[in-house]
C-alpha positions as CSV (number, residue, x, y, z in Angstrom):
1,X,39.4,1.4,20.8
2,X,39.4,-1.0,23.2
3,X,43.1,-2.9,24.7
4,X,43.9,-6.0,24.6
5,X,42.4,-6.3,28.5
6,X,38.8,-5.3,28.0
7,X,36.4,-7.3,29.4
8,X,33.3,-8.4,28.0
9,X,31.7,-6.7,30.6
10,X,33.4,-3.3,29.6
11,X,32.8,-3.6,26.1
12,X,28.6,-4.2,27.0
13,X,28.6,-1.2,28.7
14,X,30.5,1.0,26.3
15,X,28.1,-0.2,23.6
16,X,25.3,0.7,25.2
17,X,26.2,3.8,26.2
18,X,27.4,4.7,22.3
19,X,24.7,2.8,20.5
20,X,22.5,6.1,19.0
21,X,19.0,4.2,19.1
22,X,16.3,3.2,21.8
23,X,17.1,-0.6,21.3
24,X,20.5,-0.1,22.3
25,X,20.8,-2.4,25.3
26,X,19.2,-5.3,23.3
27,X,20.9,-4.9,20.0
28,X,24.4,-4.3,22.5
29,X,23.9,-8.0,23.3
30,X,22.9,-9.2,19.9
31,X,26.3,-8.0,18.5
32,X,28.1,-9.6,21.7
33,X,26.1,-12.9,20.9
34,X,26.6,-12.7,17.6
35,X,30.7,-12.1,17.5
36,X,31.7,-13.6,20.1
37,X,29.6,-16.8,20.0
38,X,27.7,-16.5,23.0
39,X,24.9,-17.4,24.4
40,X,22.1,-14.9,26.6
41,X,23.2,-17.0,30.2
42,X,27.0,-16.5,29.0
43,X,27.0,-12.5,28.4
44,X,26.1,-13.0,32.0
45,X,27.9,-15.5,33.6
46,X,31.4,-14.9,31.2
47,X,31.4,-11.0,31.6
48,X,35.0,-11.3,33.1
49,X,36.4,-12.8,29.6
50,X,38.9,-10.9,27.8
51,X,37.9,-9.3,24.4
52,X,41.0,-9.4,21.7
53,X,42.0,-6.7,19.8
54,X,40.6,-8.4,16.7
55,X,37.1,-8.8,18.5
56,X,36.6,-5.3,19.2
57,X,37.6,-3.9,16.1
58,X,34.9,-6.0,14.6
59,X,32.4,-5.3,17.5
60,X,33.5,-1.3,16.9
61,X,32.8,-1.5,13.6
62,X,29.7,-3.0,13.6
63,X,28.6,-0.5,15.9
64,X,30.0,2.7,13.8
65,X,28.0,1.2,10.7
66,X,24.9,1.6,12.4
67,X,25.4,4.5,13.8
68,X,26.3,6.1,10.7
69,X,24.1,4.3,8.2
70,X,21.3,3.8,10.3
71,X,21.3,-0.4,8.3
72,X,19.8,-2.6,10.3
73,X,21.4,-4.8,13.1
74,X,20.1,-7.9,11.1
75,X,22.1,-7.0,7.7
76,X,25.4,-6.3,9.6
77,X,25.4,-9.8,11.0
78,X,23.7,-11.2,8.3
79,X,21.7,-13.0,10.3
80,X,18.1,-13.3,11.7
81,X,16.1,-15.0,14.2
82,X,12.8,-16.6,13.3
83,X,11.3,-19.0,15.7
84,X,14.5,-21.7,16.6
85,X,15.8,-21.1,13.5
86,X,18.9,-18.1,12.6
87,X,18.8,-17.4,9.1
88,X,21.2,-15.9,7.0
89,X,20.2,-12.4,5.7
90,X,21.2,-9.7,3.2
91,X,19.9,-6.2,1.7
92,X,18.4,-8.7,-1.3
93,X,15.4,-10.0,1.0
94,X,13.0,-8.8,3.5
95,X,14.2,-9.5,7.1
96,X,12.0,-11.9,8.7
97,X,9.3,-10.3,12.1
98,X,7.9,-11.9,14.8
99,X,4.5,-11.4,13.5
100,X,5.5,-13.7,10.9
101,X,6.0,-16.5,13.0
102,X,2.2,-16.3,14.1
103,X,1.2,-16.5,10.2
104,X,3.1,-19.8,10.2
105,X,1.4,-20.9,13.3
106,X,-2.0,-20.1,12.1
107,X,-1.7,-21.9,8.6
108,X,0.0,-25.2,10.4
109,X,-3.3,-24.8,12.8
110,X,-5.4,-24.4,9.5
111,X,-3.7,-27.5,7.7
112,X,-4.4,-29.4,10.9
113,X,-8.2,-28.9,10.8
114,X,-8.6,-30.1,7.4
115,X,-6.2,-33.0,8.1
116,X,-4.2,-32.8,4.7
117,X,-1.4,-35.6,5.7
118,X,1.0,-34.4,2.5
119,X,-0.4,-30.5,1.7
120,X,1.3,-29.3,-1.6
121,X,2.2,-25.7,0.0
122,X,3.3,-22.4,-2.0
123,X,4.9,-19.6,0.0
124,X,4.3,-16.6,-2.5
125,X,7.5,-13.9,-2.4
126,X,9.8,-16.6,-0.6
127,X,12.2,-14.0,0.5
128,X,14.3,-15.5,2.9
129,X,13.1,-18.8,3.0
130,X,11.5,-18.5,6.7
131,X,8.1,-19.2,5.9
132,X,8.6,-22.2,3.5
133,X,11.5,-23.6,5.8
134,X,9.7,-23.5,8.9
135,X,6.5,-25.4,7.1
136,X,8.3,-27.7,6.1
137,X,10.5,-28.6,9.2
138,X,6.9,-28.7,11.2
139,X,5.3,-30.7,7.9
140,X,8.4,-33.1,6.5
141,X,5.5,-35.2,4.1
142,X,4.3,-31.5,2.5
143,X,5.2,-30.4,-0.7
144,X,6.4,-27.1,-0.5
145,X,7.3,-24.3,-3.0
146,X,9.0,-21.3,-2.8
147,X,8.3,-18.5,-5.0
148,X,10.2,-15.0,-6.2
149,X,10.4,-12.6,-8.6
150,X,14.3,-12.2,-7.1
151,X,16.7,-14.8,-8.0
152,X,18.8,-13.2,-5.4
153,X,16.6,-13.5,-3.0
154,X,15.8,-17.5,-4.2
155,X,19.6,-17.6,-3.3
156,X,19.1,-16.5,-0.2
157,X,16.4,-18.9,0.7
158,X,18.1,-21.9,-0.8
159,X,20.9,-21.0,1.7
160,X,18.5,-21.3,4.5
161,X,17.0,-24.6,3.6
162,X,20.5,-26.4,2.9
163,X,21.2,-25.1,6.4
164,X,18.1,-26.2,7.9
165,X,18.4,-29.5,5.2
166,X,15.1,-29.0,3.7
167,X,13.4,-30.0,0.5
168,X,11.7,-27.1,-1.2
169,X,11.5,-26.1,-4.9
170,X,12.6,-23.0,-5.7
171,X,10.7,-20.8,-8.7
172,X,11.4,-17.8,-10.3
173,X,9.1,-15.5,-11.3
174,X,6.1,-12.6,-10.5
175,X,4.0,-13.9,-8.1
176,X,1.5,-16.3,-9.9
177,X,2.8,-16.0,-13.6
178,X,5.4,-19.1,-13.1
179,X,1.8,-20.8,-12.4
180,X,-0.3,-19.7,-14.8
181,X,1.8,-19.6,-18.0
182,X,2.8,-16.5,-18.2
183,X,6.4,-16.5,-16.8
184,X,9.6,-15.4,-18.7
185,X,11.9,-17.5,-16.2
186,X,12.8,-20.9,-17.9
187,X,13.5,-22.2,-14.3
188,X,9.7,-21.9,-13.4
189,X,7.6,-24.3,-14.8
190,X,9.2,-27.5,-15.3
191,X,9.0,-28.1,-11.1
192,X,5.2,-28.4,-11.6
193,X,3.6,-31.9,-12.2
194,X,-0.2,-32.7,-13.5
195,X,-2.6,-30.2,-14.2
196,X,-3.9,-27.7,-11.8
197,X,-4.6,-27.3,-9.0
198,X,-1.4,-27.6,-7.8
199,X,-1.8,-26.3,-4.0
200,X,-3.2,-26.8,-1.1
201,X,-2.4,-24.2,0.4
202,X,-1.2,-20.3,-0.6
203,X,0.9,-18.6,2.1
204,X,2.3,-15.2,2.3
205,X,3.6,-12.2,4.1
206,X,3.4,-9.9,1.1
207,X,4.4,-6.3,0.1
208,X,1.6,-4.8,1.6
209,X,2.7,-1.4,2.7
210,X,1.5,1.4,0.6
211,X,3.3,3.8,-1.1
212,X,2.1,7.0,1.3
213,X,3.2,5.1,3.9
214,X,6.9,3.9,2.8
215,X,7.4,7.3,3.0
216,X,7.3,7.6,6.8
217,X,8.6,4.4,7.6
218,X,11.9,4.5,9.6
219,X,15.5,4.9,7.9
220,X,16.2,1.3,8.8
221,X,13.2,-0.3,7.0
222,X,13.7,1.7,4.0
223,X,16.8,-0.5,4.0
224,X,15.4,-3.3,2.7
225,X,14.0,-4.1,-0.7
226,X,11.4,-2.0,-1.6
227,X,9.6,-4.4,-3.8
228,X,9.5,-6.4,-0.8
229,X,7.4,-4.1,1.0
230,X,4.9,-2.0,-1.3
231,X,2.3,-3.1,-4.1
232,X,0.7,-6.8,-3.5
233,X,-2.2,-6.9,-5.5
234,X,-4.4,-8.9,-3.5
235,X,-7.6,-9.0,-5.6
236,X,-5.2,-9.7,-8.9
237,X,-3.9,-12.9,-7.1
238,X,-7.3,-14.4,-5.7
239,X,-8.5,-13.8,-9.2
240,X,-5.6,-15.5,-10.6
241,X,-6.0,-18.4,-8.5
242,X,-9.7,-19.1,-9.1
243,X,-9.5,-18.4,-13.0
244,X,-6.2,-20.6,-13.0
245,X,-8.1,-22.9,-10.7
246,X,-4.6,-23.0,-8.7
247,X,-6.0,-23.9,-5.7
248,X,-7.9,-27.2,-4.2
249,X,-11.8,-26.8,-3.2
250,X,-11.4,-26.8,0.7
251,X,-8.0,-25.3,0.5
252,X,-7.1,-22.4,1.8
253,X,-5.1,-19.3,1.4
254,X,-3.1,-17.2,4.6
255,X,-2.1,-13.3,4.1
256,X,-0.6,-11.0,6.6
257,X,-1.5,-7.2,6.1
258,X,-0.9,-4.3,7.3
259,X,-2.6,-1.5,9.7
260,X,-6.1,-0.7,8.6
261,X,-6.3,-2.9,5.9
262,X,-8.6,-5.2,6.9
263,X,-11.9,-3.6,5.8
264,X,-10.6,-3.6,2.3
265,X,-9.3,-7.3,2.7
266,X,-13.5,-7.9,3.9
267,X,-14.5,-6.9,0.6
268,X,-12.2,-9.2,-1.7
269,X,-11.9,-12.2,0.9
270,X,-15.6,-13.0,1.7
271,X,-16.1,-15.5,4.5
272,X,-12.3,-15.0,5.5
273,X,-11.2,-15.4,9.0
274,X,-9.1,-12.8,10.3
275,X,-6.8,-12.9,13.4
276,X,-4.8,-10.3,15.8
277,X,-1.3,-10.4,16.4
278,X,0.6,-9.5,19.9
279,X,-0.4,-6.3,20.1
280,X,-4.1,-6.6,19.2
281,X,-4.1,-5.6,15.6
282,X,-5.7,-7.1,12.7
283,X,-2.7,-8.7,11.2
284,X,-3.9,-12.0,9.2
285,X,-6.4,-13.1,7.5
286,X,-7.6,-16.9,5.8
287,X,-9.4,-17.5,2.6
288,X,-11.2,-21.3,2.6
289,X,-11.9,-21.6,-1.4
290,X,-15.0,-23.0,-1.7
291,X,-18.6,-22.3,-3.4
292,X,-19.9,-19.2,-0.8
293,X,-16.6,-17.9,-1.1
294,X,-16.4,-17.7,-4.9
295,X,-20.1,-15.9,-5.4
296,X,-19.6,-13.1,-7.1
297,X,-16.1,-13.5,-8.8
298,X,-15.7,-11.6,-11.8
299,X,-12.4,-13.2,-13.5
300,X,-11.0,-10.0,-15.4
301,X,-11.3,-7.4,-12.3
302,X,-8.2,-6.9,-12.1
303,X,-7.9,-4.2,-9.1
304,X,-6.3,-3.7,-5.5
C-alpha cells in the first residue's frame, strides 16, 4: 500500500508493473483518469501530485479486482467510452466497441443519402443506450426508439440519455414482438402511434456470436450478458419486419456481425451492402427494403 507521499508518477509505474494483462500500460492510465479525474495531458504534466491514502486504496483495489476476477476495466469504473461520449456501464449490458462507432457512422451516412429530415429510428437490443444516444445527438429532429428484452439494461440506457439529455422511447420486450403484437410487457406498445410502418430505419449491433464460439472467447467477455452476445436470428427479424410491414419502402436496415458471417448474411440480405471495419474485416452490413430486395421472401421461414 502506497503512503501518504506517493506520487502519481509512482503509483503509474507500480500499476503497470502489477497489472497481470497485456493492456496493462493503457488500462494503468484509464484507472488514473478515471479516479483521479484526470485528463491524458495531465497524467503527464501532474505526475509530481501527491496521491492520498484514500486514492490508492481505491486505485489498489480496482487493480486487485481485476487481477483476481479477470472483470473488465469498463465494469469496475462503470464507465465506458463511445465516440465523445462516457457512458455509465454495469454487468446488466454489453459494453460498448469501437467498431460500433463505425455502425453509427455508416447508418447516419445512409440516412444522409436518402435525405430523411425527421427518420423514425429503432435501435434493436438498446443495451447501453450508445447507439440510440449517439443518433440522436447527431439527428435532434429523429424519432428514435430503444428496444430490450432487459428492463435492467433499459435502465441503463435511460441513464445514458438523461446524461446526454436526450429524447428516446424506451420499450421493453424480445426484439420485434413489442412491434408486432406479440409482447407480454405492458410498457411496449402504447409508445407506438398510427399503423405500420413505424421506422425508418432498423439499427443494431446484435448477439451475434455463436455458441461454439462463446466458448473460447476470453474470461473478460464472458463477463458480460450472455444473451447480449449469442443467438440473433437474423432471418426471423427480416421476416418479421416485411410480414409486419415494420419498415418504410426505401428504408433501410444496419447489422454488425461477426467473423465469417458474411456469406450467410449474402443469402438472407440480397442486394445488401456490406462494409469493413479498422482491421479489414467484414463487419457491417445494409439492407435497402425495397421490391428486388423482397423477391423471394417466404413469410413463415423462420430460420438462422
Amino acid at each position: 500500500m502506497a503512503s501518504q507521499q506517493t506520487t502519481l508518477k509512482e503509483i503509474y509505474q507500480q500499476l503497470k508493473s502489477s497489472l497481470k494483462i497485456a493492456e496493462a500500460e493503457q488500462e494503468s492510465r484509464v484507472i488514473l483518469q478515471t479516479i483521479l479525474g484526470l485528463s491524458p495531458s495531465q497524467l503527464i504534466t501532474e505526475d509530481t501530485q501527491i496521491i492520498t491514502k484514500n486514492q490508492a486504496a481505491h486505485i489498489y483495489s480496482v487493480r486487485d479486482q481485476r487481477n483476481k476476477t479477470r472483470t473488465p476495466l469498463a465494469y469496475l469504473l462503470e464507465e465506458a467510452a463511445f465516440g465523445d461520449m462516457m457512458l455509465f456501464v454495469n454487468q446488466d449490458v454489453l459494453i460498448p466497441r469501437p467498431e460500433t462507432e463505425l455502425l453509427v457512422k455508416q447508418t447516419l451516412a445512409e440516412i444522409k443519402i436518402r435525405d430523411t429530415h425527421q427518420p423514425r429510428i429503432l435501435d434493436l437490443g438498446t443495451g447501453s443506450g450508445c447507439i440510440a444516444i449517439a443518433l440522436k445527438r447527431a439527428l435532434p429532429a429523429a424519432r428514435v426508439y430503444a428496444s430490450d428484452i432487459s428492463k435492467a439494461a433499459l435502465t441503463v440506457a435511460a441513464i445514458n440519455a438523461k446524461q446526454y439529455e436526450v429524447d428516446i422511447e424506451f420499450v421493453m420486450g424480445d426484439y420485434l414482438e413489442p412491434f408486432i403484437g406479440k409482447s407480454r410487457s405492458p410498457v411496449a406498445l402504447p409508445v407506438m402511434r398510427g399503423k405500420p410502418p413505424y421506422f425508418d430505419v432498423i439499427v443494431s449491433n446484435p448477439p451475434y456470436i455463436s455458441e461454439a464460439d462463446y466458448k473460447e472467447l476470453e474470461p473478460e467477455v464472458q463477463h458480460e450478458p450472455k444473451h447480449a452476445l449469442t443467438g440473433f436470428p437474423y432471418k426471423q427479424i427480416k421476416n418479421q419486419v416485411l410480414e409486419a410491414k415494420l419498415l418504410e419502402e426505401g428504408g433501410f436496415m444496419a447489422f454488425e456481425f461477426g467473423q465469417g458471417q458474411r456469406p450467410q448474411l449474402e443469402e438472407i440480405f440480397p442486394q445488401a451492402k456490406f462494409y469493413k471495419d479498422l482491421e479489414n474485416n467484414d463487419r457491417f452490413l445494409v439492407w435497402k427494403n425495397d421490391p428486388k430486395s423482397v423477391m423471394g421472401f417466404k413469410p413463415f421461414d423462420k430460420g438462422a
